[in-house]
C-alpha positions in Angstrom: -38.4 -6.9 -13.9 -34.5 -6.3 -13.4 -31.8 -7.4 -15.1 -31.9 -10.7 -13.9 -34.3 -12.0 -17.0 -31.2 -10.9 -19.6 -29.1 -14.0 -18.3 -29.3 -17.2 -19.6 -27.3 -18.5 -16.9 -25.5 -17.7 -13.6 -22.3 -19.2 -13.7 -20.7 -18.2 -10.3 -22.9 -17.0 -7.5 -21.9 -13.9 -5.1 -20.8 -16.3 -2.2 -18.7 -18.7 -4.8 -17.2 -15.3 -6.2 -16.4 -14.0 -3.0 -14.7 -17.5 -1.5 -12.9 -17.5 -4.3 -11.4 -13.7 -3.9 -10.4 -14.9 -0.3 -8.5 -17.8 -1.5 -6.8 -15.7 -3.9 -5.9 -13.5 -1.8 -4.5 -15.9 1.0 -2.0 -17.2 -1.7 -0.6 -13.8 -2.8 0.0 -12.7 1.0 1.7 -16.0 1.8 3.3 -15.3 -2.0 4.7 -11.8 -1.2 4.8 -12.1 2.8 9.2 -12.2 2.1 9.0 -9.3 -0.9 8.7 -5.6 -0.9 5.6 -4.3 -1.1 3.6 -5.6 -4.2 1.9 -2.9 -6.4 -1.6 -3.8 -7.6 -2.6 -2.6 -10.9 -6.3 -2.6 -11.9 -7.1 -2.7 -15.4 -9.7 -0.8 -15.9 -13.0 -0.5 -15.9 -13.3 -4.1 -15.9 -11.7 -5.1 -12.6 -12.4 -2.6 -10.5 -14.9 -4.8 -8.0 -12.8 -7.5 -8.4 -9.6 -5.6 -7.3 -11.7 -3.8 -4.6 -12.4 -7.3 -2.7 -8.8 -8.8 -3.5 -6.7 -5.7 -1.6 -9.6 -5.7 1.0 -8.5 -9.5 2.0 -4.2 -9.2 1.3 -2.5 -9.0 5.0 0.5 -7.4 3.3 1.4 -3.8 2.6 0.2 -3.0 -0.9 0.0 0.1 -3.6 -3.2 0.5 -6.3 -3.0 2.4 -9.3 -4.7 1.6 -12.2 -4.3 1.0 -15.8 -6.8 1.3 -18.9 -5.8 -0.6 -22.4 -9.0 -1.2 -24.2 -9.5 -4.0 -27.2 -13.4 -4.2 -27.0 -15.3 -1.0 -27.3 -19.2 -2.1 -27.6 -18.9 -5.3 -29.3 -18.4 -9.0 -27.8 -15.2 -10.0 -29.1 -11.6 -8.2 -28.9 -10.5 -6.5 -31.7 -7.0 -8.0 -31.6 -5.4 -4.6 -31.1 -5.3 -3.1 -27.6 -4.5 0.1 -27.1 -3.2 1.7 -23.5 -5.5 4.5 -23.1 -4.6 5.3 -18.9 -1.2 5.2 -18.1 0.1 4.3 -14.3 0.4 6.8 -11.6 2.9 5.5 -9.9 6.3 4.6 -10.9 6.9 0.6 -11.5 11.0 0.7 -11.7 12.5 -1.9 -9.8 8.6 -3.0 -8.2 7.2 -6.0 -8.0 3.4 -5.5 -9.9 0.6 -7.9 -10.3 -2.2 -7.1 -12.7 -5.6 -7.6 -11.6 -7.7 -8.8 -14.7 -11.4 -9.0 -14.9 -10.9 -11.7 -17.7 -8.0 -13.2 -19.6 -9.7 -14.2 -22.9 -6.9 -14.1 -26.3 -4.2 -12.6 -24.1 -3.4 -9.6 -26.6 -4.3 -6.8 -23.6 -2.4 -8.5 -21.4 0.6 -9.2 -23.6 0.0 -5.6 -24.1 0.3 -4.9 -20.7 3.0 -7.0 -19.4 5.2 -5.5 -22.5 4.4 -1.6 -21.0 5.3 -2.6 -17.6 8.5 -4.6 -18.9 9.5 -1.2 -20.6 9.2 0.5 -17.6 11.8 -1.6 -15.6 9.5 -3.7 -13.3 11.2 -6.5 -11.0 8.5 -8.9 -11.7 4.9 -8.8 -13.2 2.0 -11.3 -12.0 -1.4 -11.8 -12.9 -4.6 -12.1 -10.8 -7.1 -12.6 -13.5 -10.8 -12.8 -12.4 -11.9 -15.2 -15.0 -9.6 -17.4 -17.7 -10.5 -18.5 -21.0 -8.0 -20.7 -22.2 -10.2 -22.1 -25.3 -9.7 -18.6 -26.6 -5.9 -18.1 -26.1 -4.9 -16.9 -29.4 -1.4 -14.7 -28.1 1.1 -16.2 -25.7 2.0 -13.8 -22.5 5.6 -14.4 -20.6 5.2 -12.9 -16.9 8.0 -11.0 -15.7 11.2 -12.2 -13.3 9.6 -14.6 -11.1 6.2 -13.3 -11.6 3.4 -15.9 -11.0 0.1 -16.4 -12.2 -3.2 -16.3 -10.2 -6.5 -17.4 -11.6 -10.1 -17.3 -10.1 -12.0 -19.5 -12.7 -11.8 -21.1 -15.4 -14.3 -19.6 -18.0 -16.2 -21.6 -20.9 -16.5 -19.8 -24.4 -19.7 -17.7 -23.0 -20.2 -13.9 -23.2 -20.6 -13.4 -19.8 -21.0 -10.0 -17.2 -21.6 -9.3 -14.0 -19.3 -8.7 -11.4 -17.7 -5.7 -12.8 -17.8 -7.1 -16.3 -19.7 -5.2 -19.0 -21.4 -5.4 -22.1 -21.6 -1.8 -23.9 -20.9 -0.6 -20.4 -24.1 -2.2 -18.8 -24.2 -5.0 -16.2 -21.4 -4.2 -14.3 -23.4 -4.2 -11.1 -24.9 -8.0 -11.0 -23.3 -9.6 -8.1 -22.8 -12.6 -10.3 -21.4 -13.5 -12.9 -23.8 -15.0 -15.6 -24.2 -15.6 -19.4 -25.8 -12.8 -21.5 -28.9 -14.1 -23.5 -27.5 -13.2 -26.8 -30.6 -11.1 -27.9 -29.3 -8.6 -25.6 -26.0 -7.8 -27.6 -26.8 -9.2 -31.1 
């Protein structure tokens, strides 16, 4: 018995997940085919498979660096207060950096986020989220120049992991993404 029994429900399969990451990928390289390279920021530890497949399938001359701002610890909800814990590499003056996102649920990490790039002189900031919860929006985010955003799926209000996406740092490697039965985290 694996892991498989603590879902409830799968709610993208490996082969939607990964037609999706192609289309995704197909816009920003037609996006940025006529820009400088693009630099691709990860936030970690969230998006790492996700960012992994996306610069696998952009045709285009890319950076990756990564970035960790953290608003969950062990529980299911954000905390409200993110807090950048992994600085960049690389330097972002004058660049043109998209953020790859494992989920964009109230937008405070990203707000976060697009402020410390801002700060840092960027040319433009996009966003490649994974997963978007819109019913859960509680802080509005303004991208950066003519920064655009990207967005895998639509997410309902679930807890869900797989694909990268944790719970107290477990279920990162389901190849789907599913809903947690909620006697595993309660």
């Amino acid at each position: 018995m694996g892991l498989d029994c603590h879902i409830k429900e799968v709610l993208w399969t490996k082969f939607q997940i990964s037609k999706r990451v192609t289309e995704l990928a197909s816009q920003i390289s037609t996006d940025f085919a006529d820009s400088p390279p693009p630099l691709l920021v990860g936030v970690a530890t969230g998006a790492f498979l996700f960012l992994a497949d996306l610069v696998r399938q952009i045709h285009l001359p890319i950076s990756v660096d990564f970035i960790r701002a953290e608003s969950y610890g062990s529980g299911t909800e954000s905390n409200g207060s993110p807090t950048i814990s992994m600085d960049l590499k690389l330097d972002v003056k004058g660049k043109h950096v998209i953020l790859v996102e494992d989920i964009v649920d109230t937008g405070s990490t990203l707000s976060t986020l697009i402020s410390h790039l801002k700060s840092k002189g960027v040319s433009s900031v996009s966003v490649c989220t994974f997963l978007d919860k819109p019913a859960r929006r509680k802080v509005h985010f303004e991208l950066v120049g003519d920064g655009k955003y990207y967005r895998g799926f639509e997410c309902p209000d679930y807890f869900v992991v797989g694909y990268g996406m944790d719970y107290a740092e477990l279920y990162r490697n389901l190849p789907y993404v599913g809903v947690l039965k909620p006697e595993y985290y309660k």
